[in-house]
N, C-alpha and C positions, 0 to 999 in steps of 0.2 A: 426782612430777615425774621426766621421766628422761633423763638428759645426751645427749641422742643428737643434738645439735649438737655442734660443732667449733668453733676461731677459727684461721684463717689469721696464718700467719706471716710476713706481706709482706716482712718484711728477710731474712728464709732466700728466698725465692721470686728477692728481687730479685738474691741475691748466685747461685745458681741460674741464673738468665740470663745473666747478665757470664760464666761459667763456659763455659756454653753457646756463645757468641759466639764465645771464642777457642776453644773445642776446633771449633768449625765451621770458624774460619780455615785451623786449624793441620794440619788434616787435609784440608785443598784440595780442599772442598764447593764453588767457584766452579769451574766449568767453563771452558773456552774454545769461543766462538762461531769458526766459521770466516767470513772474512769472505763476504759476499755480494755476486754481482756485479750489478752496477747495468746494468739495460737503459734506453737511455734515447732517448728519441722526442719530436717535438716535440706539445704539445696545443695541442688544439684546444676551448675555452670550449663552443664554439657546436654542436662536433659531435655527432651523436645517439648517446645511449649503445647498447651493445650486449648490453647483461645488463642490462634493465629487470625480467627476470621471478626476477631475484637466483639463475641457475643457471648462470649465465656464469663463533770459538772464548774464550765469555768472557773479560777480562781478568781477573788475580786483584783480587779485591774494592780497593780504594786504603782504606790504615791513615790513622788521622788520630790514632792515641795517643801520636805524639812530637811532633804541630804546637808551632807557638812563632809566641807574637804578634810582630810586629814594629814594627807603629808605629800610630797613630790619627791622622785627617785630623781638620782644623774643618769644620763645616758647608758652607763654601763647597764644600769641597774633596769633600764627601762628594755635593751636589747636582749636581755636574760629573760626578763619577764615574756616579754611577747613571742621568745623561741619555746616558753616551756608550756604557752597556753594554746592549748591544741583541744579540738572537739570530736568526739567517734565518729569513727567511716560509716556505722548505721546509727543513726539515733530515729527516735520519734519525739516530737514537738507537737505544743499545744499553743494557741496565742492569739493576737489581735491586732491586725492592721486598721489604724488609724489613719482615715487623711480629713483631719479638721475642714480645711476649707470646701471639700465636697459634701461633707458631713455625712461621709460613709463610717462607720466602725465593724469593721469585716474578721469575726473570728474564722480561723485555720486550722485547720490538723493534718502534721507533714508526717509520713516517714521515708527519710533519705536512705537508701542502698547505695551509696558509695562506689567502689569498683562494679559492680553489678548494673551501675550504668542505669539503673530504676530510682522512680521517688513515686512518692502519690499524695496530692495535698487536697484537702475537704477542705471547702467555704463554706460557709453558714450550717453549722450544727449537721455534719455529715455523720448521722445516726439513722438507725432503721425505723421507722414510723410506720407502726399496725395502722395508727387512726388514718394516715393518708393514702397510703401506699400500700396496704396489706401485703406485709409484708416485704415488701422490694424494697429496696438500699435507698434510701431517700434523701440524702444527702441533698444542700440546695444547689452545690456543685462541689461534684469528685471530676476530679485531674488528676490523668494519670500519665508520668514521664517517663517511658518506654525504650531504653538504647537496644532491645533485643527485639524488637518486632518489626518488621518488614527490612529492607537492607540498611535505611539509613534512621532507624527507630521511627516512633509514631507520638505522639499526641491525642489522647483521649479523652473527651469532657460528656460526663453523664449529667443528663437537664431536666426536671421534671415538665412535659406537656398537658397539657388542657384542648383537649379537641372538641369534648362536646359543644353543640347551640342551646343545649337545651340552661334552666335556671339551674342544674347544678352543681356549680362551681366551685366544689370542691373535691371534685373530682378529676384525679389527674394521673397518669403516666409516665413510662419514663422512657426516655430516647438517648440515643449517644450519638455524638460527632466523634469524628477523628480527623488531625491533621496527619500524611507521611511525612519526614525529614525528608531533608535535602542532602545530594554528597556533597557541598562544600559547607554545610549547616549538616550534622546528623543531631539528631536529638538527644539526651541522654537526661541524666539523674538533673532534677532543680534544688539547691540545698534552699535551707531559707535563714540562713546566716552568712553573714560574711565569709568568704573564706582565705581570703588575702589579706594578712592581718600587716603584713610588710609595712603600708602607707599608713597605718596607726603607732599614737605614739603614746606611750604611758604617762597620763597627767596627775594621776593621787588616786586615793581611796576615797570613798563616801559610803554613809549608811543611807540604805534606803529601808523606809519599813521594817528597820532594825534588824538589816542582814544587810553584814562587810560586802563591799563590792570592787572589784578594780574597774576605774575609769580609764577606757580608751578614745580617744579623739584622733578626728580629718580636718582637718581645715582646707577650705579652696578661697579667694577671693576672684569672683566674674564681674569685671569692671566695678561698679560700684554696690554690688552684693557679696555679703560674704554667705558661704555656706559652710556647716558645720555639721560631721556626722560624729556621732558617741555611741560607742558601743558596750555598756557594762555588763561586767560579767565578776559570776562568784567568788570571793577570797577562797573561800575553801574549796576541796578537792572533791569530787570531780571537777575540772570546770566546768561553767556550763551560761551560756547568756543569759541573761535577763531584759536588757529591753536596748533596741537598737531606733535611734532619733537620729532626725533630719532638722538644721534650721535653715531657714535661708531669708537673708535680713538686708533688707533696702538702706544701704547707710543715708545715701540722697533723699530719700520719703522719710525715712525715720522711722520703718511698719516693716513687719514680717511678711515677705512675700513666697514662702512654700514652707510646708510644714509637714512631716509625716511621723509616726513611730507606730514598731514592729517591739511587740511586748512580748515577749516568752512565760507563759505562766507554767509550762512546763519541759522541761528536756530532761533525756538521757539516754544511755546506751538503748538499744534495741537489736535482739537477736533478730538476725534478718528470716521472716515467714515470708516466702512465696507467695501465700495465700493472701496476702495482705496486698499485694500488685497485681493480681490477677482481674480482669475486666468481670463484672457480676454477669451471672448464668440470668437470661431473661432480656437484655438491654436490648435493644437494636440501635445497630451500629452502622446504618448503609448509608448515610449519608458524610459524603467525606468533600472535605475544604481542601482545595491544593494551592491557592494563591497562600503568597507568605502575609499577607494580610491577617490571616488568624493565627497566628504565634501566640502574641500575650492573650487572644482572645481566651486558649486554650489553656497557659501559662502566667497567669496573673503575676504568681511571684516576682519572674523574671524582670519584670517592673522596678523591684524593690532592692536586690542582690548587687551591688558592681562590683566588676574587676578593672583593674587601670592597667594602662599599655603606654610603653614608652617611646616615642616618637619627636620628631623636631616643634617649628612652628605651630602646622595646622594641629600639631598631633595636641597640642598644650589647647589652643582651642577648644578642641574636639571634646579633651576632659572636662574643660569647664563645662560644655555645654552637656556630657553625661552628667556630671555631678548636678545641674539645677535641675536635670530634669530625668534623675533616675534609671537612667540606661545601663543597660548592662549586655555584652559581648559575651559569650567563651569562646567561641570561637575564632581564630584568628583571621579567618577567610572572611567572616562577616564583618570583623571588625574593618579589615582594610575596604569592604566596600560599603559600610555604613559613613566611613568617613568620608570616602568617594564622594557621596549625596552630597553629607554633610557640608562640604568645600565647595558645589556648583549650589546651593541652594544659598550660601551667607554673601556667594558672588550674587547672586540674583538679587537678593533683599538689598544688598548695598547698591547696583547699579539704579534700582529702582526707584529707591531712594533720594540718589542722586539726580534724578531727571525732575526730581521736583513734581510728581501728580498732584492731583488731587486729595490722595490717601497717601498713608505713608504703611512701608512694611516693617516688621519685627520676627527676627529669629521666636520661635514658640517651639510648644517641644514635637509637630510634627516637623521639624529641619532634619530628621535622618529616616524619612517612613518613604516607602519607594508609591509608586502610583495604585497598587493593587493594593498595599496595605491602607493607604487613605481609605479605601472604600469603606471601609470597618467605620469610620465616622460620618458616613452617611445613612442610608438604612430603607429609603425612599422607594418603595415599587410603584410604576409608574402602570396603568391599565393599556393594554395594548391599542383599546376600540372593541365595539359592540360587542354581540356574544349575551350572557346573561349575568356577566357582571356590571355591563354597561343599562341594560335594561332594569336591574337592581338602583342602580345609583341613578336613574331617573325618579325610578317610583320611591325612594328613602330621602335623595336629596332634590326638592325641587329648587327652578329659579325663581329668585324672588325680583319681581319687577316694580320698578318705583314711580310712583306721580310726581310731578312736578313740584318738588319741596316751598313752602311759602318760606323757611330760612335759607337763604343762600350757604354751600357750603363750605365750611372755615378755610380759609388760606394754608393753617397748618393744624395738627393734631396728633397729640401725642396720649395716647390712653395712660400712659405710667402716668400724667402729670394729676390724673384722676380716678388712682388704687384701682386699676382693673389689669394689673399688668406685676407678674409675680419676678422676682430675681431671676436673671437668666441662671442654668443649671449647667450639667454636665453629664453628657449621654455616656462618657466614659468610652473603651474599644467593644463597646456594642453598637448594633447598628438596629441601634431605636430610635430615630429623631422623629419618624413616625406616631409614636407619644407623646412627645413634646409638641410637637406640630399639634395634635389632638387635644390637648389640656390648656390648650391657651384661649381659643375664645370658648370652652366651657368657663374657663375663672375668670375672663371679660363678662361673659352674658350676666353670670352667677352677681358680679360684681355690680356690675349695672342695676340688677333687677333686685338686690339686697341693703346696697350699700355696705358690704360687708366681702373684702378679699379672702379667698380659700385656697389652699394648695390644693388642688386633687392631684391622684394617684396615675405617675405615667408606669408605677410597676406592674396596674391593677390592668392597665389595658395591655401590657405587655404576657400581663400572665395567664388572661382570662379567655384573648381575643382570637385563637389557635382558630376555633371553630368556623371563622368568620374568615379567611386565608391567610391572617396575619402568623407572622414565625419567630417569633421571639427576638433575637439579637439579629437573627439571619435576617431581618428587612419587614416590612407589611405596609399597610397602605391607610394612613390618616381618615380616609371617609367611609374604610369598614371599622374600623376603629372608633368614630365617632357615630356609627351605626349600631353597634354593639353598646356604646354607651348609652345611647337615647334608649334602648332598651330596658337595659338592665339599671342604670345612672350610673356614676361613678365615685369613689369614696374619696374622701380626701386622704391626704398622704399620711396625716395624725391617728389615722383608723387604720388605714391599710398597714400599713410599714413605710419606712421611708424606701427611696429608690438604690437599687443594688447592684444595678449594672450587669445580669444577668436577668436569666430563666428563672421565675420561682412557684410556687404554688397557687393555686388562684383561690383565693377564701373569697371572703366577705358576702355571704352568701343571707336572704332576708333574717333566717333566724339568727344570724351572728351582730346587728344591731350597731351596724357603720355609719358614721356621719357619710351620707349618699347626698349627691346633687341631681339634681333629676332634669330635665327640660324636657320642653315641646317639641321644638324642629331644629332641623338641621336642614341650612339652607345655601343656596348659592348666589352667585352673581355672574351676569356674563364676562365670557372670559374674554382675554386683548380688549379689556376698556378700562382704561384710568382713572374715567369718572365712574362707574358704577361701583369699582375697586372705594374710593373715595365716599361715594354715598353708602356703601355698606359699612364702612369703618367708622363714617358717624351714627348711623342708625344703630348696627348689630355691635360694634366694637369689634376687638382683635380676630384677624381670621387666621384660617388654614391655609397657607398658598406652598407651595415647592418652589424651589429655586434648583439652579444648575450651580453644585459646589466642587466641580471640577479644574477650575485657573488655581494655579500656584501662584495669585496675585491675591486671593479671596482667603487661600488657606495661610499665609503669612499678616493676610490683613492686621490692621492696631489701628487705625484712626481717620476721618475724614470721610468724602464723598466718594462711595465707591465707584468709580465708573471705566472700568478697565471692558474699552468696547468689545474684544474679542469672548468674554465670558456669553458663553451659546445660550440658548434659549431651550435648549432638549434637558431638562430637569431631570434630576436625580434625590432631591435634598429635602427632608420637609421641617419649616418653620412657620414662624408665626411673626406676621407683618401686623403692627401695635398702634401706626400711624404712619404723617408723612410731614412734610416740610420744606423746606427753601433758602437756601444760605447764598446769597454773592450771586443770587438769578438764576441758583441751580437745584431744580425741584428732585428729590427725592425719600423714597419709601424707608421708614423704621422697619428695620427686621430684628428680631429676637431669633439670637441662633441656641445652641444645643452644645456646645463647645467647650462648656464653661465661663467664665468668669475674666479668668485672665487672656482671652480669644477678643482681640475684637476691641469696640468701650465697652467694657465690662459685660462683655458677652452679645453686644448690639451689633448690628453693622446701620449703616447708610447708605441704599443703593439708588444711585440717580436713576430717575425716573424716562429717561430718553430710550429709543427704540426696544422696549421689552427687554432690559439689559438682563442679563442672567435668567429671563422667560419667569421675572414675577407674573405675568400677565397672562402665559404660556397655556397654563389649566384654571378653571374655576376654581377663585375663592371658596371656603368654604367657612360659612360662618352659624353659629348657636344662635337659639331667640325661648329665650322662656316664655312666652307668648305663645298663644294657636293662631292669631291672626297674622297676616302682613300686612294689611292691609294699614298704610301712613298716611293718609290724606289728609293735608293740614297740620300733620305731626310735627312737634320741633323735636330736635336733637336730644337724646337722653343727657350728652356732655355740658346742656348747659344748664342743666338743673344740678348738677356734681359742682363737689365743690375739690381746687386743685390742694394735691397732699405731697407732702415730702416721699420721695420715692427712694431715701434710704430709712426711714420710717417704717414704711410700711416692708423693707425686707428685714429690718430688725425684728419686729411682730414674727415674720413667717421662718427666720431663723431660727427661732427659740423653738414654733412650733413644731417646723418641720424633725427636729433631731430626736425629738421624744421618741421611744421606742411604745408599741403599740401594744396591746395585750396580744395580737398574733406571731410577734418574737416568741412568745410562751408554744405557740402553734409548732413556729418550727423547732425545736429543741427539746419538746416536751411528747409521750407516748400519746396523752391523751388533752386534748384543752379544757374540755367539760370539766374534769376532773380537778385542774389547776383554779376554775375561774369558783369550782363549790368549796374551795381549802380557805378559810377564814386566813388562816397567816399567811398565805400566798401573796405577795406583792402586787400591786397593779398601777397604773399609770394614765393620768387624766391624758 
């Protein structure tokens, strides 16, 4: 048997984040929004739209770690309260979605229309940028929630693109998707505040930042977590929110296991402007998603908002599992068939369960996502055969053929046990595991040939890579990807920006002075062989392979040897396989998936190595070599000159580093970057 698992140290991880937190405060990662000026015109319900064919300075974050309760009402007092705190039918909202454990911090800008059936929310500093966009709405993502356009509304998301080949990369586009509603789904307005205040119960006053506030609280208990939502909002009049938290706290572990807060730095009334929901003159719009698959792709909020429904058994279930995991219905028709899913899927995890495999399954938060919307967490384009894409990837990536090794090699090998193997991530409802898949044996080789672990940038290849036939969230392909990197290098995620789960700009261009990784080749192994799979993972380290992430036996996976034989061999999924091993006589591959954290052991899987199970074998490996030669004759193993390292060590390191905001936050938020980087009092950030 060969240790080539790990165990996570959740209380080092958790005390890791809190760290993380205040050194984000403290080094004034919140920007300021300038404010925006309101045009405002009277509407008109009735009048005919004019873009049918869809082609028409932050506050600092508010501290809440000196509040102090002040008092608690009786029930009367609390029932009075919550019927007389009420929020405008239009408001506009300024804020920050926080999710710690992904170490995203996601500023928005909503304004909600109300009966009008509209909203439109900007992610990442959705302002007009001369310096990128000359002039076009540059927004990192505008969403737009549409109940007036086509029969059953629409879904809009403007994305900037990157198509040039050529070096430069700072030059980019802007394109639009759109999703239709559905008639038993129509789309309509997204708020981004609670709006069912019902299931809240008045618990006292507190100051925050020395402004009164009323505290509201949820409480749920899911077997042996409790979760806990808080919603505060103003003492004085208007009301208006201020910051909406999530806990959710392992009593059995003793460790927070979900975390999120939605911070309001600004609200208030807003005269509803037409002109402020209207799709920008310039965008193109012809590419339209109709699986329900892209809902929150398009509607991130939706994620963040719930409403509760009241129902028997499953329906008490059902809540629990909205509330750990952020769901939210308006709909009544979806709900009743979200829970549909929800009820055949907790039957499957438990029969499964019960048969005693190999692996065991765990309810995760895709238990209500139907087959089309999983697709969203793949992202994987597969080459059909020849053509001139095939004749490309001969001549870019060749096979590397091996001599007869004078070390025999290792029975088992786990690159994490030897800092070439970075924290599994979380590709989020984009369908980029294609960068993930790509950034794994660049930071094996990088590691190997430095002695030194690096995060590079899966946003850089996501944002950069257009040229090269890759599509952002919509899908691309790991070995034009790592094509495009051998050219250009890739920066690490401390230069770039961290990752954002969308479309963003593509910087990092020579004169902007990015920590870059550079290599020589990019190589292969032949494919359907185990052993040559095995000699490239001693030699090169962590490769590029695809897997088929199709079985609802892989997407509930949590633990053990995967070997559920029906998983096909026709791939869809790109990851990075880090090693291999052997437990109880049953040999199988380390995968590093793209899922996150809580997916899996800590984002890993174990796939038994018996008939190409899930087609690891299916395509060539694909792996890095900082090296010009291949040539190994006589060569030993790079692994055994390494010496083995704590592998929550080394994601403590890349914790810290990765959440730093980069001086290109200034890029997206700011008119000009030269200008910011020549300002003496200008802030910046190692």
């Amino acid at each position: 048997m060969c240790n080539g698992h790990f165990i996570a140290n959740a209380a080092v991880f958790w005390i890791i984040f809190t760290i993380v937190l205040f050194c984000n405060r403290n080094e004034g990662q919140h920007y300021f929004f300038e404010e925006i000026n309101q045009l405002k015109s009277n509407f008109d319900p009735d009048q005919e739209e004019t873009d049918k064919d869809l082609t028409g300075v932050l506050e600092p974050v508010i501290t809440f770690e000196n509040a102090t309760l002040l008092k608690d009402d009786d029930q009367e007092e609390n029932k009075s309260l919550l019927e007389k705190i009420t929020f405008p039918e239009f408001y506009h909202s300024q804020g920050i979605i926080s999710l710690p454990y992904d170490g995203i911090i996601e500023p928005f800008e909503a304004w909600y229309g109300g009966r009008h059936k509209m909203s439109r929310i900007d992610y990442y500093y959705g302002k007009t940028n001369q310096y990128l966009l000359h002039d076009m709405p540059t927004g990192m993502d505008k969403t737009f929630q549409r109940g007036d356009l086509m029969p059953y509304g629409a879904l809009v998301k403007l994305v900037p693109a990157h198509w040039k080949k050529g070096d430069d990369l700072d030059e980019n586009t802007q394109s639009c998707w759109y999703r239709p509603g559905f008639r038993w789904s129509p789309e309509k307005g997204q708020s981004v505040v609670p709006k069912n205040l019902k299931k809240f119960k008045y618990v006292g006053e507190e100051i925050h930042s020395g402004m009164p506030v009323y505290k509201l609280q949820r409480t749920a208990t899911v077997y042996k977590k409790n979760n806990t939502y808080t919603l505060y909002v103003t003492k004085a009049k208007p009301y208006r929110p201020v910051r909406y938290v999530m806990h959710g706290y392992d009593t059995l572990l003793h460790s927070f296991y979900d975390h999120y807060v939605v911070d309001y730095l600004s609200f208030h009334k807003w005269d509803f402007d037409f002109n402020i929901m209207k799709i920008p003159k310039g965008a193109s719009c012809k590419k339209k998603i109709q699986k329900m698959k892209s809902r929150y792709h398009f509607n991130p909020m939706a994620e963040f908002m719930h409403e509760n429904f009241e129902d028997g058994e499953v329906e008490q279930m059902f809540e629990e599992f909205k509330r750990t995991h952020k769901k939210s219905y308006d709909d009544p028709t979806e709900h009743e068939q979200r829970k549909h899913i929800f009820r055949h899927n907790m039957r499957f995890i438990s029969s499964k369960n019960r048969a005693a495999l190999n692996f065991t399954l765990a309810p995760n938060e895709l238990s209500d996502v139907t087959d089309d919307e999983f697709e969203m967490y793949k992202g994987l384009l597969i080459d059909p055969g020849g053509g001139d894409d095939e004749t490309l990837k001969k001549q870019e990536i060749p096979e590397a053929r091996f001599n007869t090794p004078d070390t025999p090699l290792p029975k088992c090998l786990d690159w994490r046990e030897y800092g070439a193997v970075t924290p599994a991530k979380a590709q989020g409802l984009c369908g980029s595991c294609w960068t993930f898949s790509s950034t794994g044996p660049i930071e094996g080789a990088y590691a190997i040939q430095t002695g030194k672990l690096m995060d590079v940038s899966e946003q850089q290849l996501m944002d950069c890579s257009w040229g090269f036939g890759n599509s952002g969230c919509r899908g691309g392909y790991s070995w034009k990807a790592l094509v495009w990197a051998k050219r250009h290098g890739v920066a690490s995620s401390s230069s770039y920006g961290r990752y954002l789960a969308q479309e963003g700009f593509c910087h990092c261009a020579k004169e902007d002075g990015c920590d870059v990784v550079k290599f020589k080749r990019v190589v292969t192994v032949k494919k359907k062989d185990a052993e040559a799979l095995k000699h490239g993972l001693a030699k090169f380290g962590p490769a590029s392979i695809a897997i088929s992430a199709s079985r609802k036996t892989l997407k509930f996976y949590n633990s053990g040897i995967y070997d559920d034989e029906d998983c096909s061999t026709q791939t869809n999924h790109g990851v990075v396989v880090v090693g291999y091993g052997e437990e109880n006589g049953t040999s199988y591959w380390i995968v590093k998936n793209s899922w996150g954290k809580f997916w899996g052991e800590e984002g890993f899987v174990k796939i038994a190595m018996k008939d190409n199970l899930c087609g690891v074998l299916t395509n060539e490996p694909i792996f890095v070599t900082m090296n010009e030669t291949l040539d190994d004759a006589g060569e030993s193993y790079p692994f055994m000159r390494m010496k083995k390292q704590s592998f929550v060590d080394v994601e403590k390191k890349l914790n810290v580093t990765a959440l730093k905001l980069s001086p290109f936050d200034y890029k997206r938020s700011r008119t000009r970057f030269e200008e910011l980087a020549k300002e003496p009092d200008k802030r910046t950030f190692s």
